[in-house]
Backbone as numpy.savetxt, mean C-alpha at the origin, in Angstrom:
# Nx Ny Nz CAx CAy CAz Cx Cy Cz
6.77 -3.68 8.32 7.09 -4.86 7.54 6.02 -5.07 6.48
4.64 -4.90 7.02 3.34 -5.26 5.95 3.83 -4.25 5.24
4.15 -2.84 5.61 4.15 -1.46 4.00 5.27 -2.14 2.93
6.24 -2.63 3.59 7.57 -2.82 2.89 7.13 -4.46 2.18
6.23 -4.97 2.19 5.56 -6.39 1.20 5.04 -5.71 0.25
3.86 -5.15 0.46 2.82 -4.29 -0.09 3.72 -3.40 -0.66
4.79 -2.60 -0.53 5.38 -1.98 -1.53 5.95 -3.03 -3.08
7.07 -4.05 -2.37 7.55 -4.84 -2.94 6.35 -5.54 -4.08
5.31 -5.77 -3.24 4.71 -6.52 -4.72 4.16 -5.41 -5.58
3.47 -4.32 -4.94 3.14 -3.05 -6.01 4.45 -3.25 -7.09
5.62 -2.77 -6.76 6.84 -3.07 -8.13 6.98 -3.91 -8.65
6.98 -5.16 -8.11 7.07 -6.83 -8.56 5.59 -6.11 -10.11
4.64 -6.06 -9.38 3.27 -5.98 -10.22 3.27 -5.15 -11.79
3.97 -3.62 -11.25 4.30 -2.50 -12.28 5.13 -3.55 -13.02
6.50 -4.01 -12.38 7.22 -4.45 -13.45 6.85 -5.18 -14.58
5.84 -6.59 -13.84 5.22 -7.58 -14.83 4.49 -7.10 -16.25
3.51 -5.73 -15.28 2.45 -4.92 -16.20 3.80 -4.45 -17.10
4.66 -3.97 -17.37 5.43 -3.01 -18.35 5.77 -4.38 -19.41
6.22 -5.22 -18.65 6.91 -6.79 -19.56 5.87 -7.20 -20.33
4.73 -7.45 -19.88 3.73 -8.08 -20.36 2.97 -6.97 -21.39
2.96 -5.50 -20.98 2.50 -4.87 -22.01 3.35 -4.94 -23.69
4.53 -5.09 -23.25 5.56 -5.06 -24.42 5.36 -6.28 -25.09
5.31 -7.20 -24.74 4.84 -8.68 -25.32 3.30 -8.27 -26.66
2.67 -7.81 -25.52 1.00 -7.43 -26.02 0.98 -6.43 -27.59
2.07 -5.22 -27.14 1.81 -4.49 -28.13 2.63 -4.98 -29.51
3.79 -6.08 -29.27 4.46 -6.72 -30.13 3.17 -7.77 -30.70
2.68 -7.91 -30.35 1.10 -9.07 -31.21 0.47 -8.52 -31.50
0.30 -6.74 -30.82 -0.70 -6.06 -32.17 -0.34 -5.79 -33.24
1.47 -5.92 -33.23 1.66 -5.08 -34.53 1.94 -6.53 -34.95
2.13 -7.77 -34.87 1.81 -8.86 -35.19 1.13 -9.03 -36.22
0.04 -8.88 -35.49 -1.43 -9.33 -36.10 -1.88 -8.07 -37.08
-1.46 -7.07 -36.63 -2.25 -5.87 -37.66 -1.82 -6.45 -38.80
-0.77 -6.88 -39.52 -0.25 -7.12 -40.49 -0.44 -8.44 -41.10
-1.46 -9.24 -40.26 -2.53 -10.14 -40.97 -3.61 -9.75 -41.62
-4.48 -9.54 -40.79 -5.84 -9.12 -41.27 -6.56 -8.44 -40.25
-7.46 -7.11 -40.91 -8.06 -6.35 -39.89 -8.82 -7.02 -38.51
-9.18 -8.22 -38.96 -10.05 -8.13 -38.03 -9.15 -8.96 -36.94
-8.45 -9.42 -37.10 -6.87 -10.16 -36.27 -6.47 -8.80 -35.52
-6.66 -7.74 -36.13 -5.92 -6.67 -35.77 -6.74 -5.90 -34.75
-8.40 -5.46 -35.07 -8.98 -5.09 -34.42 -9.00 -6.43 -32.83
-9.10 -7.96 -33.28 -9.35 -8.52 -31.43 -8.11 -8.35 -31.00
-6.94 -8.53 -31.84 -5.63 -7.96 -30.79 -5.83 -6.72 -30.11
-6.53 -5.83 -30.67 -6.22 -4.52 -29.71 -7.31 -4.53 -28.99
-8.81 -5.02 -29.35 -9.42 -5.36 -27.85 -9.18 -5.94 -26.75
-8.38 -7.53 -27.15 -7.42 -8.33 -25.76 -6.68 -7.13 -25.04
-5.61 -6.25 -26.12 -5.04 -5.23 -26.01 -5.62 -4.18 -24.36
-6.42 -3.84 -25.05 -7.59 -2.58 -23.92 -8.23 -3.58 -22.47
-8.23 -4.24 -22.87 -8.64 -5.70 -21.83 -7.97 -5.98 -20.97
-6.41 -6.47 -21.39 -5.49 -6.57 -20.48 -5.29 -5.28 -19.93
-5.28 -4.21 -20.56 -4.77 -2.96 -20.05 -5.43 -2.74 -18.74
-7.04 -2.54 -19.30 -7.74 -2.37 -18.02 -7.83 -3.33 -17.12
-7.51 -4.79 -16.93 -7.27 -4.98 -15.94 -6.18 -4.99 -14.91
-4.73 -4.70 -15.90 -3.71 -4.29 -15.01 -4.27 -2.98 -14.49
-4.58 -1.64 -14.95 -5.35 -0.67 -13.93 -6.07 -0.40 -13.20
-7.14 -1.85 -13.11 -8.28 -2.03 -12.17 -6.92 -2.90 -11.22
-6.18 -3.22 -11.54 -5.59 -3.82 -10.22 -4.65 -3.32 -9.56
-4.21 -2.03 -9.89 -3.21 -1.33 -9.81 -3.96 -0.42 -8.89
-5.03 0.08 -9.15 -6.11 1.16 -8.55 -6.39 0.23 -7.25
-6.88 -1.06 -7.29 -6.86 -2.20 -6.24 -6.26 -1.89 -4.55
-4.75 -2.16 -5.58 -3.96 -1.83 -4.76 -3.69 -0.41 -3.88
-3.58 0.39 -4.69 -3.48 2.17 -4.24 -4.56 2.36 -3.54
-5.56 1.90 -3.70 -6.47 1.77 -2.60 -6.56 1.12 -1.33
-5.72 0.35 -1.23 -5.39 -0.68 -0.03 -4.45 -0.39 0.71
-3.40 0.44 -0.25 -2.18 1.13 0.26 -2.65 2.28 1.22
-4.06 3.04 0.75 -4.09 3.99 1.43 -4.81 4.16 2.56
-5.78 2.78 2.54 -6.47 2.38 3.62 -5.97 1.82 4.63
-4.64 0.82 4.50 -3.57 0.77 5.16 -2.84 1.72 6.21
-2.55 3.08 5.40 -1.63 4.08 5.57 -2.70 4.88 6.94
-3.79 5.06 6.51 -5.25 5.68 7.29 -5.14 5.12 8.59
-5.58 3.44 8.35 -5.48 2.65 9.54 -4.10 2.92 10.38
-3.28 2.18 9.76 -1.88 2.65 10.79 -1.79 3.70 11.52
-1.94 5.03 10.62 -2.28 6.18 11.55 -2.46 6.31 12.55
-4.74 5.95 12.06 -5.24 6.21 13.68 -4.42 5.10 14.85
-4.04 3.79 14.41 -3.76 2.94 15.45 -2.48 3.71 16.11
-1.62 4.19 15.41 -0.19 4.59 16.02 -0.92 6.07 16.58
-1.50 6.83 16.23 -2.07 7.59 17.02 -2.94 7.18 18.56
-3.71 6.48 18.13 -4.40 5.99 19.88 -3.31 5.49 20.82
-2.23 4.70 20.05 -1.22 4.23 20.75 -0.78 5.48 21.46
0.09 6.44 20.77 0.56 7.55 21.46 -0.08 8.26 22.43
-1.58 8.36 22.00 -2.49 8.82 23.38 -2.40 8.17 24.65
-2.21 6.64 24.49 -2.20 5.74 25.52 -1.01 5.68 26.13
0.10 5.88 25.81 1.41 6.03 26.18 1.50 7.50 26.90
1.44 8.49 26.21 1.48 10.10 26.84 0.75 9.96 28.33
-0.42 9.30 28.32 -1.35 9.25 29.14 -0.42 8.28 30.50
0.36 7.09 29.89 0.42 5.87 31.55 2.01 7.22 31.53
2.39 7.83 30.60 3.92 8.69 30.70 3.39 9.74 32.06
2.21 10.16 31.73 1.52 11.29 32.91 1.75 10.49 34.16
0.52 9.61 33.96 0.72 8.66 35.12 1.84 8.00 36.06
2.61 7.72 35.25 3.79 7.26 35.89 4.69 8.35 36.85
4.91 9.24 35.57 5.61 10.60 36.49 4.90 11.13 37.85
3.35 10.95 38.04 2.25 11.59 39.01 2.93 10.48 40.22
3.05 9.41 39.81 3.53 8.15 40.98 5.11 8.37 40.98
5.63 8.52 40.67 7.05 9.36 40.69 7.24 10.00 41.92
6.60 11.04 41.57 6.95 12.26 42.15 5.69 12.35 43.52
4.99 11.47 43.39 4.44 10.87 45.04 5.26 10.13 45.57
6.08 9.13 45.36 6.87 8.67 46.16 8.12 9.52 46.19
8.82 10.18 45.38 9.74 10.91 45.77 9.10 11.79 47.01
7.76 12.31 47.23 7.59 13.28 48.21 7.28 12.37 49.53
7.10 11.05 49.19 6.91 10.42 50.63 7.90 10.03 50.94
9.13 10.33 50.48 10.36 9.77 50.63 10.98 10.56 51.51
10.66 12.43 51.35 11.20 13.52 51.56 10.64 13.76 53.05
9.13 13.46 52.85 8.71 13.53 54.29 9.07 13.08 55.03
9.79 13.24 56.97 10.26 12.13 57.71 8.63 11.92 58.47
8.72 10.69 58.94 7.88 10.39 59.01 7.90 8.76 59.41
């Protein structure tokens, strides 16, 4: 359920970043066609916003994968712990099936 949020907002996020870039690059060409120097801080806001949609994007892919790591080992120890009471159980099984067999 957490991968399938964490997916959902990763796209929710891409999507915004693509909408919002299109907005952005429509005000550089805006502004280029004022005056240079209108033109040059539009495209610094420009590189600004950019990099922080990629510092947050990287954020994420990083969280995704630390996520993915964790789950792992946990669903892994799980399975150890299960295989292990699965041994166990069958060992008590098949003791009472043999005290069953014995008369006695």
């Amino acid at each position: 359920v957490c991968v399938f949020v964490c997916l959902c907002f990763t796209i929710t996020f891409i999507y915004l970043f693509i909408i919002s870039t299109v907005s952005t690059v429509s005000t550089v060409f805006d502004k280029m066609s004022q005056t240079p120097q209108a033109a040059i801080q539009a495209d610094w806001d420009n590189r600004e916003f950019v990099e922080t949609i990629s510092s947050g994007i990287r954020r994420i892919a990083e969280f995704l994968n630390d996520f993915d790591a964790s789950t792992r080992y946990k669903l892994a120890t799980l399975n150890e712990k299960l295989t292990s009471l699965e041994r166990s159980l069958e060992f008590v099984e098949a003791k009472i099936e043999k005290s069953n067999e014995t008369p006695g």
